[in-house]
C-alpha positions in Angstrom: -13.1 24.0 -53.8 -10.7 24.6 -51.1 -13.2 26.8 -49.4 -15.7 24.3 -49.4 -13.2 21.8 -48.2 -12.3 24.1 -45.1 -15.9 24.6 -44.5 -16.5 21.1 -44.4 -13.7 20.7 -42.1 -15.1 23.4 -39.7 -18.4 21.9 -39.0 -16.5 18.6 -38.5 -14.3 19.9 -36.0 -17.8 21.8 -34.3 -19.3 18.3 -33.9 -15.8 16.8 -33.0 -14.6 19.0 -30.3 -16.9 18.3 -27.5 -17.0 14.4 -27.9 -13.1 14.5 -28.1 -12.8 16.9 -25.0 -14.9 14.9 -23.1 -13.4 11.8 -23.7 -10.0 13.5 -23.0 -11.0 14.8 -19.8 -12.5 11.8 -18.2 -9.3 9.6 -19.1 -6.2 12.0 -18.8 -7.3 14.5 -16.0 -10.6 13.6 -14.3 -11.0 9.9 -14.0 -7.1 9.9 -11.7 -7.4 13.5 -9.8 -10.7 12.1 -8.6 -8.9 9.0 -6.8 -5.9 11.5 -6.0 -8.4 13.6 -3.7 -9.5 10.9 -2.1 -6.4 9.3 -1.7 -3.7 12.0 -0.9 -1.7 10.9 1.5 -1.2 8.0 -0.4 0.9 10.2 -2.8 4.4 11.7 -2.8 3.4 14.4 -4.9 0.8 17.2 -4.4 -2.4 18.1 -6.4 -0.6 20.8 -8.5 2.2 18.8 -9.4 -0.5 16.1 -10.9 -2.7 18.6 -12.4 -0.6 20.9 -14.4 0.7 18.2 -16.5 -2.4 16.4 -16.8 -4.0 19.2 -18.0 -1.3 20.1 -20.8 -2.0 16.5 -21.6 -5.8 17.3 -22.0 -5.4 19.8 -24.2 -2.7 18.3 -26.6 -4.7 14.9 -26.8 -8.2 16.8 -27.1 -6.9 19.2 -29.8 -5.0 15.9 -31.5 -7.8 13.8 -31.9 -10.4 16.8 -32.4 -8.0 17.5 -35.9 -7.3 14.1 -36.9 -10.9 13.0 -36.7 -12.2 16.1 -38.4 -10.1 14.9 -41.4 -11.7 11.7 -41.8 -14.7 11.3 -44.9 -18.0 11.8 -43.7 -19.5 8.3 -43.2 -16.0 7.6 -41.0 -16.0 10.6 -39.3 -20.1 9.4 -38.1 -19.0 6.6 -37.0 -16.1 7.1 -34.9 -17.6 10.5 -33.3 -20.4 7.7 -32.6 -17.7 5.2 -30.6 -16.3 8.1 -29.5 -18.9 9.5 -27.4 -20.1 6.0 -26.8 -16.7 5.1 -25.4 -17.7 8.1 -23.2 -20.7 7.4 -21.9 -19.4 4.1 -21.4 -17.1 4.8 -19.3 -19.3 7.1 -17.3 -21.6 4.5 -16.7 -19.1 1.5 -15.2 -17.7 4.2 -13.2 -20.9 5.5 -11.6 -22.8 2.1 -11.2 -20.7 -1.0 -12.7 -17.5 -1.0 -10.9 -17.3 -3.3 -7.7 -14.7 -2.9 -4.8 -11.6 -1.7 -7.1 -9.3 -2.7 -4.2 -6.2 -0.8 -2.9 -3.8 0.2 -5.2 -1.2 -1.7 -2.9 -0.1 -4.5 -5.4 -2.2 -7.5 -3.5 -3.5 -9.7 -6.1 -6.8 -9.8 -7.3 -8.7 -12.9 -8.5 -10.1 -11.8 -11.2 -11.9 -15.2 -12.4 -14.4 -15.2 -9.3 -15.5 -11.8 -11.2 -16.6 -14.1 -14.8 -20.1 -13.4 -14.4 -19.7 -9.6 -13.4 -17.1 -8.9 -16.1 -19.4 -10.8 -18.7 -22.5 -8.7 -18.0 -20.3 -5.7 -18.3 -18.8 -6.2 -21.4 -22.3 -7.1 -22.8 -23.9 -3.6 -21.3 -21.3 -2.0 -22.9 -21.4 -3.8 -26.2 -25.3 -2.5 -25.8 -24.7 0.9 -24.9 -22.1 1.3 -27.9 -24.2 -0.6 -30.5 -27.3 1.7 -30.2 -25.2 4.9 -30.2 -23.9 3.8 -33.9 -27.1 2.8 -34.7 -28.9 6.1 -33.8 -26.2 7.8 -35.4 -26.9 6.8 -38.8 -30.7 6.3 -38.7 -30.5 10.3 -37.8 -27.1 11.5 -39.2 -27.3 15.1 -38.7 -29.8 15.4 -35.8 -27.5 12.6 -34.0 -24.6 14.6 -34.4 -26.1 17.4 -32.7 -27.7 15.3 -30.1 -24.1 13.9 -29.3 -22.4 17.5 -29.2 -24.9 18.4 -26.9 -24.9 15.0 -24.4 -21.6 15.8 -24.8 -21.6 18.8 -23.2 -23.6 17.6 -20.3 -21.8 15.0 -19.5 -18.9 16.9 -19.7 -20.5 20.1 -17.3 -21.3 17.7 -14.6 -18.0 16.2 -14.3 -16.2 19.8 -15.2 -18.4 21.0 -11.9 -17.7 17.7 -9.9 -14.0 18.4 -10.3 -14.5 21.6 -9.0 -16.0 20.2 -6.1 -13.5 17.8 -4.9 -10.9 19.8 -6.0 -12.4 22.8 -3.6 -12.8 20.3 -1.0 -9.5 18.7 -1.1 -7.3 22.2 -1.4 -9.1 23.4 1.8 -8.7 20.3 3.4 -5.7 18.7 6.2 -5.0 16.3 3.2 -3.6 19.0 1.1 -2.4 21.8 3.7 -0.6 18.8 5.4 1.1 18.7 1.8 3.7 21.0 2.6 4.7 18.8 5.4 5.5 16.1 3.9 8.0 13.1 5.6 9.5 10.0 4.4 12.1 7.4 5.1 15.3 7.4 3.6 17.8 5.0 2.6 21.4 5.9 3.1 22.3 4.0 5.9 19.7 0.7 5.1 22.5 -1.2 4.8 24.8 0.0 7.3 25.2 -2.2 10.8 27.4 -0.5 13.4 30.8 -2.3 14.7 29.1 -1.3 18.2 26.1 -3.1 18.6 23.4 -3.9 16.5 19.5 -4.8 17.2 18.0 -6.3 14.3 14.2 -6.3 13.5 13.0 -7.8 10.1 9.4 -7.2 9.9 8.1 -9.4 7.4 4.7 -8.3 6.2 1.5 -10.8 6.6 3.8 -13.9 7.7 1.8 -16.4 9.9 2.9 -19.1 11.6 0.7 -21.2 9.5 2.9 -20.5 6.3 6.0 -21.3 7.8 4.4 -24.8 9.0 3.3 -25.0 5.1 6.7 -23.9 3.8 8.6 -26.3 5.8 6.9 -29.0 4.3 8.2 -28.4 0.8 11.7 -26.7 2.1 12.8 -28.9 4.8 15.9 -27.3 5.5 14.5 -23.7 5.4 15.1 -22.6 9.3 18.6 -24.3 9.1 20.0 -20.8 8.9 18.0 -19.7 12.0 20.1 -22.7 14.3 20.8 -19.7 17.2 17.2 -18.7 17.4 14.1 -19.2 19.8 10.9 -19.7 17.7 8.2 -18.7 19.6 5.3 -20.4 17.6 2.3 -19.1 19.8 2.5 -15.1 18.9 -0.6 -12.7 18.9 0.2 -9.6 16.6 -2.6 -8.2 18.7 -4.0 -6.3 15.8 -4.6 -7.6 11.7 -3.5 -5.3 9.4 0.1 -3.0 8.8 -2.2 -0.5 10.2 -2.4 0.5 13.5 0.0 -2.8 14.0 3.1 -1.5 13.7 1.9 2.2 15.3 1.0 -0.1 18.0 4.3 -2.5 18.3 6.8 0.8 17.9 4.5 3.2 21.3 3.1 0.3 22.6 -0.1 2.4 22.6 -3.5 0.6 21.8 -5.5 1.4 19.4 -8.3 4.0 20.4 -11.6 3.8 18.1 -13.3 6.7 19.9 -10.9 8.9 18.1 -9.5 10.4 14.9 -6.1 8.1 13.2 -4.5 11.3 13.6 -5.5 12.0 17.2 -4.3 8.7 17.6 -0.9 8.9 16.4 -0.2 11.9 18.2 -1.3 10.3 21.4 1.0 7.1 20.3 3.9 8.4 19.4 4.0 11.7 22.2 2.6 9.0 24.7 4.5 8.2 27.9 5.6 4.9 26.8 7.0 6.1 23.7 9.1 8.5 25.1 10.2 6.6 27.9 11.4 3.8 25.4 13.0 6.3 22.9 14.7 9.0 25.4 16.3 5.2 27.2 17.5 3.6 24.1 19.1 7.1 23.1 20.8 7.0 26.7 22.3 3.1 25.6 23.6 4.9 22.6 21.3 3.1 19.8 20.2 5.1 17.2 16.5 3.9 15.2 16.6 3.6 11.4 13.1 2.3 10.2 13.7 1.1 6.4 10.3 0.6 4.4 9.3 2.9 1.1 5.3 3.1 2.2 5.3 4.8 5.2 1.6 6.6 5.5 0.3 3.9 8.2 2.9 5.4 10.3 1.9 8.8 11.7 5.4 9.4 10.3 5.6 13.3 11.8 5.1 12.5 15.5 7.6 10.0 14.8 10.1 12.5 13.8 12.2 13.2 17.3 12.8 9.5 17.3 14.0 7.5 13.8 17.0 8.9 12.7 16.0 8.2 8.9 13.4 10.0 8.7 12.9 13.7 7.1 10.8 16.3 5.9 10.8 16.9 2.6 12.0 19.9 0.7 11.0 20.2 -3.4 14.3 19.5 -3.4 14.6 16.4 -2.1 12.7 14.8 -5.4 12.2 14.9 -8.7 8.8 14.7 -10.5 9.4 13.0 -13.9 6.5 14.2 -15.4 5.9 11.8 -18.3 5.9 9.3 -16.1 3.6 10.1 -13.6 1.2 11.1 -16.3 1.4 7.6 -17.6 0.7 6.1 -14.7 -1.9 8.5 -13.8 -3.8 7.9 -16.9 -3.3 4.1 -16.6 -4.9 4.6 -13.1 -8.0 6.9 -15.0 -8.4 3.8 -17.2 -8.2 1.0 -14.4 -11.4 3.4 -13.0 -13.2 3.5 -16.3 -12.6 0.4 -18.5 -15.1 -2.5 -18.4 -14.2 -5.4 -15.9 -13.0 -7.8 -18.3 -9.7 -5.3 -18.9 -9.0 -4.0 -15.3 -6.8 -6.6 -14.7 -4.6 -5.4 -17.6 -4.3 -2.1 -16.0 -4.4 -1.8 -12.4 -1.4 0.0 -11.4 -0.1 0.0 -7.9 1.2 2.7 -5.7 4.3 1.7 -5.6 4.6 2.7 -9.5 3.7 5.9 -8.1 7.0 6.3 -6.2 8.9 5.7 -9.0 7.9 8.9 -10.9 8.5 10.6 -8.3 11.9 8.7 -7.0 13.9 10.8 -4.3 16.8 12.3 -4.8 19.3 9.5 -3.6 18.5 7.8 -0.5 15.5 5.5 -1.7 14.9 2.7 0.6 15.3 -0.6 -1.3 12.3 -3.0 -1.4 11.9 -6.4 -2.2 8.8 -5.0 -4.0 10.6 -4.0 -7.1 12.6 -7.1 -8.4 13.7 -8.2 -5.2 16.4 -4.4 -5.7 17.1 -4.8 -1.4 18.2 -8.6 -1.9 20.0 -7.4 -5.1 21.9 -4.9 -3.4 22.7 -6.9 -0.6 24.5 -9.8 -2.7 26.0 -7.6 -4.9 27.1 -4.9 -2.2 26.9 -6.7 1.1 26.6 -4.5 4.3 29.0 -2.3 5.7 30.4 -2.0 9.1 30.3 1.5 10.5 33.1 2.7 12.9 31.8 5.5 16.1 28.2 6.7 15.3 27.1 4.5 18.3 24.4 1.1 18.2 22.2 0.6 16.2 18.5 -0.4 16.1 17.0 -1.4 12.8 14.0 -2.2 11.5 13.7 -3.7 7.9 9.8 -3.7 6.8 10.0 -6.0 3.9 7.2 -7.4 1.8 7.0 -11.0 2.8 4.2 -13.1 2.1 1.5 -10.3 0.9 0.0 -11.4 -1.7 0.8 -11.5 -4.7 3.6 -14.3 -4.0 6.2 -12.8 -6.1 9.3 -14.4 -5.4 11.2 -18.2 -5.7 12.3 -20.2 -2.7 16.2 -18.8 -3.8 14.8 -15.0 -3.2 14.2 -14.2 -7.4 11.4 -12.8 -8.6 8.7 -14.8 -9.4 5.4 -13.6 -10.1 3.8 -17.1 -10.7 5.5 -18.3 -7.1 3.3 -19.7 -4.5 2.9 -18.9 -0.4 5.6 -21.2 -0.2 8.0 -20.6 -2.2 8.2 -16.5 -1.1 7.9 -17.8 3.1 11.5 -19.4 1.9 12.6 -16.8 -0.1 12.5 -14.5 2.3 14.5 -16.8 4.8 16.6 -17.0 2.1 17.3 -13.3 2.2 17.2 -13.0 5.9 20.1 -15.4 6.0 22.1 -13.6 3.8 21.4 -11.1 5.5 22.9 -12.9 8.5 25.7 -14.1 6.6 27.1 -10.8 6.1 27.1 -10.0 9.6 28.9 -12.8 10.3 31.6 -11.9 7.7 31.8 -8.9 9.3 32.2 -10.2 12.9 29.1 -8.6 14.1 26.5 -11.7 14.2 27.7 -12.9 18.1 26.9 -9.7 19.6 23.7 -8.7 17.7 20.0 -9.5 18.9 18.4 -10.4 16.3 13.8 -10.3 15.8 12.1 -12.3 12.9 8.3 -11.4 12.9 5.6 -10.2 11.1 3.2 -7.4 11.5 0.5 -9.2 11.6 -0.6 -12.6 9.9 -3.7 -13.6 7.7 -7.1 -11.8 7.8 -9.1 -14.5 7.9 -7.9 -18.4 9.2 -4.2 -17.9 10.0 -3.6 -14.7 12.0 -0.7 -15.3 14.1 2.3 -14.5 13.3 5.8 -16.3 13.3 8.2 -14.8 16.0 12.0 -15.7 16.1 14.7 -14.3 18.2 18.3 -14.8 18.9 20.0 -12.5 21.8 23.2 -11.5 21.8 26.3 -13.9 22.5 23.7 -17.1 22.2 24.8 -19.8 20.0 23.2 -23.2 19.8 23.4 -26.2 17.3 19.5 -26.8 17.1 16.7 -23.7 16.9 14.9 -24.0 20.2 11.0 -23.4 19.8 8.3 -22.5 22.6 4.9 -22.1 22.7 4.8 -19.4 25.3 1.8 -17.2 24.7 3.9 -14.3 23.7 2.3 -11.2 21.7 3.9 -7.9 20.3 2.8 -6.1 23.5 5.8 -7.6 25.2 7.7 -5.9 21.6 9.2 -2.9 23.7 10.2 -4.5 27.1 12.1 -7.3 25.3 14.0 -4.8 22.9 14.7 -3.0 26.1 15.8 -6.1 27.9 17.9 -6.7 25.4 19.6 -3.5 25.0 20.9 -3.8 28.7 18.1 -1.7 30.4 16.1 -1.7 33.7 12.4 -2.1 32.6 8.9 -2.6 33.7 7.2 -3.3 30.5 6.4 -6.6 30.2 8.5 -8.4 27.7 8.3 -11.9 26.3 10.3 -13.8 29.0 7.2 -13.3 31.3 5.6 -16.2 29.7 6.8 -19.9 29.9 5.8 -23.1 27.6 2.1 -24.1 28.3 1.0 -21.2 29.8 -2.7 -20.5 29.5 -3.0 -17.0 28.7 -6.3 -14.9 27.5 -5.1 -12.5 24.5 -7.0 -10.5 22.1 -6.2 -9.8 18.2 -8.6 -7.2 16.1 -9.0 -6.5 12.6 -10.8 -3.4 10.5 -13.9 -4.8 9.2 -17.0 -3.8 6.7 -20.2 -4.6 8.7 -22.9 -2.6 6.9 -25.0 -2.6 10.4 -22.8 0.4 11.1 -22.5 3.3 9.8 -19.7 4.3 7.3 -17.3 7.0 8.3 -14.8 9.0 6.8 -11.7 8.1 5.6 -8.2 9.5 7.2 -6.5 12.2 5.6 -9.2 12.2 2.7 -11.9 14.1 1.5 -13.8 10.2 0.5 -15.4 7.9 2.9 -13.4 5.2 4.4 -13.9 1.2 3.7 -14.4 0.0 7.1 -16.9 0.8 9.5 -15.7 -1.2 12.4 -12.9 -2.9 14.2 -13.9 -6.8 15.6 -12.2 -8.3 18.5 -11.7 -12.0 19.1 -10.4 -13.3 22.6 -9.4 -16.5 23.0 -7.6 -18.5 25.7 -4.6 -21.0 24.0 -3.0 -21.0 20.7 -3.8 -20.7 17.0 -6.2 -23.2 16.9 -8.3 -21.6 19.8 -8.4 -18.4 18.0 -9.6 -20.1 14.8 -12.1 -21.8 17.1 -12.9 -17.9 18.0 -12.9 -16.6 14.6 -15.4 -19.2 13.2 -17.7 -18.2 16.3 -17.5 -14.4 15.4 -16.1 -11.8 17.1 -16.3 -11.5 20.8 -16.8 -7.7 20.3 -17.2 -4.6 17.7 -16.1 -1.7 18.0 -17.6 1.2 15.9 -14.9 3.3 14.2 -14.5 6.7 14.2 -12.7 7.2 11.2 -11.2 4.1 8.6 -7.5 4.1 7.5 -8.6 2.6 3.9 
């Protein structure tokens, strides 16, 4: 009896093993190294450091479910090998022709309800697809077992050999040799100010001037704070998008099309203007601290000689918490494969990423994660270093990217609205100022306000406040000089106490007409696609469109409506 029982058990785990391997594959190893290889630089880890765990996991789930499911009676056991396998080829199928635009895994919020219809048609195709598995699986028992062992190994071969492709393609690629030079931002000294002389920049990510206008309708009092400041309510970012924007702002070196993002930063960052700017802030005595926890938009290793935060990491300079990252990574193989109706349940971001793979002290704070650089600064405040010369500092913080995640008080919110997070993060930026006040430090500092860029679409300039050193005033002065972050370097320099010929922002007076150009990354299918930087995929975008316009925010809404005044093919696309 016992042999017939272990015989029984043997054929079950024959017809078992393939289904469950397959299924174990696509959703612990396959489904996330495929958007790793296309994604590398993305990533604080490496492909081995991924795939070695990930493939323990394969094995210890496959041989898991193979043996629990093999005990199972023999009408259960045809049925769940059936949704097994079904779940299987399920998932193959949204993957290969159901899933839309995914999006970036950079925590914006998606609205999921314009995607009803989509979503409902999914779940219905795979309802379908699962239904007729069971059913052919008991009108044919046996034969349908066999069938599904051996779809099962197809399905499995072809991915098995697609792996092997990408995986080929990425280890001999610049995305993975580049690996082993690796560079990131630290955060030791993000909230140190020096008792010599301090330029400030907080770069608030996607913050118009439209949403201040919008804010200070519900929070009246919001700029109160910002009393000492010039707001200069007519600013061209130049360019929509983190990237090149703040490539561009930090060189002063325009964006070139005609080459690789690579090439680019090179040129930008070994360019003459760069070096002129670094090598004379370094003779004023200022050292650079650049404080943001994404930093792969910012051709970080040409920008080595010059911010003093930045280094190259060493394995030990982080810790892979391997459980962790193989959560996340299989959340990220399910956000791939599950019908549309679920995604939203499971899209992770990359900023979960980061955390399983935290660096060893020095993490720059965000306002990402529960508001931890706000916490910090309350709890902590900043503190006032003694003989390690000026400072210049830039603090990259979230802002108004979507999703709106905090309150008008800075606390995380993750049902807030535009509004509410415009004035939390004056909120912060005040306390921020507060501090160096306490510490004596606010009079002397020149202090930046201002956004990478603004909207994408209606509402793309940005706001733009600045109060120099040793000015105090009762009321915030505004302008509508047409200022833009080409004038970013000559007015740091300016205000540093240097000789310049860069044009800076004083240039400009109220009224003045001025032609200015701001371009965004675009998908216009009547180009080509291209490739995609530092990745083995092919890039989003496919062009960059330029709008001109003469005036302010409303004549470049005027412009936009109109269309682009020109497009410029890309060479290679950054998403």
């Amino acid at each position: 009896m016992a042999q017939k029982a272990r015989a029984r058990y043997a054929r079950r785990w024959k017809y078992a093993l393939l289904p469950c391997l397959l299924i174990s594959f696509m959703y612990c190893l396959w489904g996330s190294m495929e958007v790793f290889t296309g994604n590398a630089s993305n990533f604080r880890f490496t492909y081995f450091e991924a795939l070695l765990p990930l493939l323990a996991l394969t094995a210890a789930v496959t041989l898991t479910l193979t043996s629990l499911v093999s005990l199972l009676r023999k009408r259960v056991f045809t049925f769940v090998i059936a949704l097994i396998f079904a779940l299987a080829l399920c998932s193959y199928v949204q993957n290969m022709f159901l899933n839309l635009d995914l999006g970036l895994l950079d925590g914006e919020k998606t609205d999921w309800s314009q995607y009803r219809t989509h979503g409902l048609i999914n779940l219905l195709v795979w309802l379908g697809l699962t239904a007729a598995t069971v059913t052919v699986m008991f009108l044919f028992k046996k034969r349908a077992r066999r069938a599904v062992r051996a779809a099962s190994a197809v399905l499995l071969a072809v991915q098995v050999f697609s792996f092997g492709i990408v995986s080929v393609q990425h280890l001999t690629s610049e995305a993975h040799t580049e690996r082993e030079a690796t560079y990131v931002l630290t955060g030791n000294q993000q909230y140190d100010v020096s008792a010599e002389g301090n330029v400030i920049v907080f770069l608030l990510d996607y913050y118009s001037n439209d949403y201040i206008d919008a804010a200070l309708k519900q929070y009246p009092d919001m700029l109160r704070p910002l009393h000492d400041f010039t707001y200069y309510d007519n600013c061209d970012p130049v360019y929509i998008g983190t990237f090149p924007s703040v490539v561009h702002m930090l060189t002063g070196n325009a964006f070139d099309n005609t080459i690789t993002i690579d090439e680019w930063f090179r040129q930008s960052w070994e360019g003459e203007t760069a070096r002129s700017f670094y090598r004379q802030i370094t003779e004023l005595g200022y050292k650079f601290n650049f404080f943001d926890s994404n930093n792969d938009y910012f051709g970080i290793r040409y920008a080595e000689p010059y911010v003093e935060n930045l280094r190259r990491l060493t394995h030990s300079d982080y810790t892979v918490r391997y459980g962790r990252l193989a959560r996340v990574m299989t959340q990220l193989a399910a956000y791939r494969y599950a019908p549309h109706a679920l995604k939203q349940y499971l899209k992770p971001d990359t900023f979960s990423f980061y955390s399983a793979v935290p660096l060893n002290g020095g993490e720059v704070e965000t306002c990402r994660n529960q508001n931890s650089f706000y916490n910090k600064l309350l709890r902590d405040g900043l503190r006032k270093v003694e003989g390690d010369g000026k400072y210049f500092v830039i603090e990259f913080l979230k802002g108004t990217h979507p999703p709106y995640h905090l309150d008008a008080d800075g606390m995380p919110d993750s049902n807030a609205t535009l509004e509410e997070t415009a004035a939390g993060y004056m909120t912060i930026v005040a306390a921020y100022l507060d501090q160096l006040q306490q510490l004596g430090l606010y009079d002397d500092a020149t202090i930046i306000i201002t956004s990478d860029h603004g909207d994408k679409e209606n509402s793309m300039q940005v706001m733009y406040f600045i109060k120099e050193a040793g000015v105090r005033r009762d009321q915030m002065a505004v302008s509508s000089a047409p200022i833009s972050h080409n004038e970013l370097l000559g007015t740091l320099l300016f205000n540093m106490g240097a000789q310049t010929d860069l044009p800076t922002i004083y240039d400009f007076s109220d009224g003045q007409l001025r032609e200015r150009t701001v371009m965004r990354n675009y998908i216009d299918t009547n180009y080509p696609y291209v490739p995609k930087y530092h990745s083995t995929a092919t890039g989003t975008h496919t062009v960059m469109y330029a709008y001109t316009y003469t005036g302010d925010r409303r004549e470049l809404r005027k412009q936009f409506r109109r269309g682009p005044s020109e497009i410029l093919p890309l060479t290679e696309s950054f998403n």
